[in-house]
KEMI-541220 format. One record per residue (C-alpha): x, y, z; residue number from 1; chain. Coordinates in pm, 1 decimal. Layout:
BEGIN
R px py pz resi chain
R X Y Z NUM A
...
END
This chain:
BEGIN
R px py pz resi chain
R 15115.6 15365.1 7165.1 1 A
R 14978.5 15033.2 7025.4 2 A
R 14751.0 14793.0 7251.1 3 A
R 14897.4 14488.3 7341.2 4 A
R 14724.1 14215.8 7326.9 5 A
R 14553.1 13995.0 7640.2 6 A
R 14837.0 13725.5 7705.3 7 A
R 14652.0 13392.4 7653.1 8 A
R 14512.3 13178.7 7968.5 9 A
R 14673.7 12885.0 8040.6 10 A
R 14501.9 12603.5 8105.2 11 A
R 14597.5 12373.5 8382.1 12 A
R 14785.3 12078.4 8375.2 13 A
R 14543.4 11767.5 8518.5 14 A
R 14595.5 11665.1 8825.0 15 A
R 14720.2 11270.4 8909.4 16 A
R 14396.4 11133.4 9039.3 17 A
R 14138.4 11352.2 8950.9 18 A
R 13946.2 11297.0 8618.9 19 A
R 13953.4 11516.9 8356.6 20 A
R 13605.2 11676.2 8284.0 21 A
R 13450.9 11525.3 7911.9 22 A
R 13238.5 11704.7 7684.8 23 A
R 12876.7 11601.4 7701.3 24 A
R 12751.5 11415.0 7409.0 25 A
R 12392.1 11345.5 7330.3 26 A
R 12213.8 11037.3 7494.4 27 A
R 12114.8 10764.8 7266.3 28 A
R 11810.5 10592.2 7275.6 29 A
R 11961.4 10247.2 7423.9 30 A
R 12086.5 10433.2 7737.2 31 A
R 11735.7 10379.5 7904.7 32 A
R 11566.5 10054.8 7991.8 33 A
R 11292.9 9920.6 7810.8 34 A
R 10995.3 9950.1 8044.3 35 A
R 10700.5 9723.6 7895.5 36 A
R 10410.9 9545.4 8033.5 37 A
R 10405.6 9191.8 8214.6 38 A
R 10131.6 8986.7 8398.5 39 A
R 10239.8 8920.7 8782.4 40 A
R 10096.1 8601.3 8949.0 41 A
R 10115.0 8598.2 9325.7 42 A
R 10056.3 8291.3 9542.2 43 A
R 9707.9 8264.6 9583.2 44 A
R 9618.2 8343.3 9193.0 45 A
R 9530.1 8685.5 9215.1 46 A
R 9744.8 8858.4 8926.6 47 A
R 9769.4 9227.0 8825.2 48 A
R 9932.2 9408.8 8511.9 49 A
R 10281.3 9645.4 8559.5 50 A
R 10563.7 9821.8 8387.2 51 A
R 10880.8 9652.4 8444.0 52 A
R 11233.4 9554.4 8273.7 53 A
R 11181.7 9223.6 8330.0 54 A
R 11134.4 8948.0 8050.9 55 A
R 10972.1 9112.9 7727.6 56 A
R 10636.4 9240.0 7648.7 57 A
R 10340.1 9011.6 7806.6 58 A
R 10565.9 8814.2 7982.9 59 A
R 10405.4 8690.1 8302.9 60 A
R 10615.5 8695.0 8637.4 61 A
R 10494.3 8379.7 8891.8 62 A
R 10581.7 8490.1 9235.5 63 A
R 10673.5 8235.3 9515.4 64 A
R 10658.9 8482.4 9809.3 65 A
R 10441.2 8747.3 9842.5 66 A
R 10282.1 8985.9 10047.8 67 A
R 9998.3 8799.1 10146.2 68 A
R 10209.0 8533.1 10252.9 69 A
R 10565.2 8599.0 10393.8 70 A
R 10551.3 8675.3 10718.3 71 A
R 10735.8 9020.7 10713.8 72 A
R 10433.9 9139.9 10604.3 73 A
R 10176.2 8918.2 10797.6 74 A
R 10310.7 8966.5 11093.6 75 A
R 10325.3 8590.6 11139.8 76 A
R 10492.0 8368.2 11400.7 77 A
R 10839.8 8216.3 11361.4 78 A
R 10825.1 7833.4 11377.8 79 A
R 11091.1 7629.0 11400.8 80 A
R 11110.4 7413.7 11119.4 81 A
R 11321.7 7064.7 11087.5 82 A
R 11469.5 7126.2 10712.2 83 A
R 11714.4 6880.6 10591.2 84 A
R 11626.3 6634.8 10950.8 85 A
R 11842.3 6883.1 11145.1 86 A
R 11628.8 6903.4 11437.5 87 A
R 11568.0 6552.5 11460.4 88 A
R 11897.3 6493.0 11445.5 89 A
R 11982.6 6680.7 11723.5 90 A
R 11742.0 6551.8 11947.4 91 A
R 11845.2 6163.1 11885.2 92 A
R 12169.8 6277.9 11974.5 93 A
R 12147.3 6457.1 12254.7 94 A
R 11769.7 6419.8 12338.2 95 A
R 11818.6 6194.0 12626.5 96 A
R 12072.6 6402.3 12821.2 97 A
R 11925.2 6555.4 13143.3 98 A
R 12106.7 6840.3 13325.2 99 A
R 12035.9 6864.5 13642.6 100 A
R 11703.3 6790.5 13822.7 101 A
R 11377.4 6843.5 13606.1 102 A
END
């Protein structure tokens, strides 16, 4: 009697909506992010030295809030402030109303 030989394995057809599986290929070089150097200025003058993406080598990154001063981190108190002459505004307009005795 001769062997037969193993029937081949079918592969299966792809499903609609799933993604069919790609052979890995090597990374290149440009898939990372260039990580380099910059100077970072906060508020008061201090500065220190990082790694980041941003800018290019020796760049210098001037910060307008930081953690010395915003008050998430100070733990400061809200004041209302009148931007753009909202407040006053309001209280020319309705300033003089009285509801009720006082």
């Amino acid at each position: 009697m001769a062997k037969q030989a193993a029937p081949a394995a079918k592969q299966a057809a792809p499903v609609p909506g799933k993604s069919v599986a790609t052979p890995k290929v090597a990374r290149t070089a440009t898939e990372h992010p260039d990580y380099h150097f910059i100077k970072v200025v906060l508020t008061d003058g201090s500065s220190f030295t990082t790694r980041s993406t941003y800018g290019k080598e020796g760049d210098t990154l001037n910060l307008d809030i930081d953690p010395s001063t915003h008050p998430a981190w100070t733990g400061g108190e809200q004041k209302l402030m009148d931007r753009g002459g909202r407040l006053s505004r309001f209280n020319s307009r309705f300033g003089n109303m009285s509801f009720g005795k006082k």
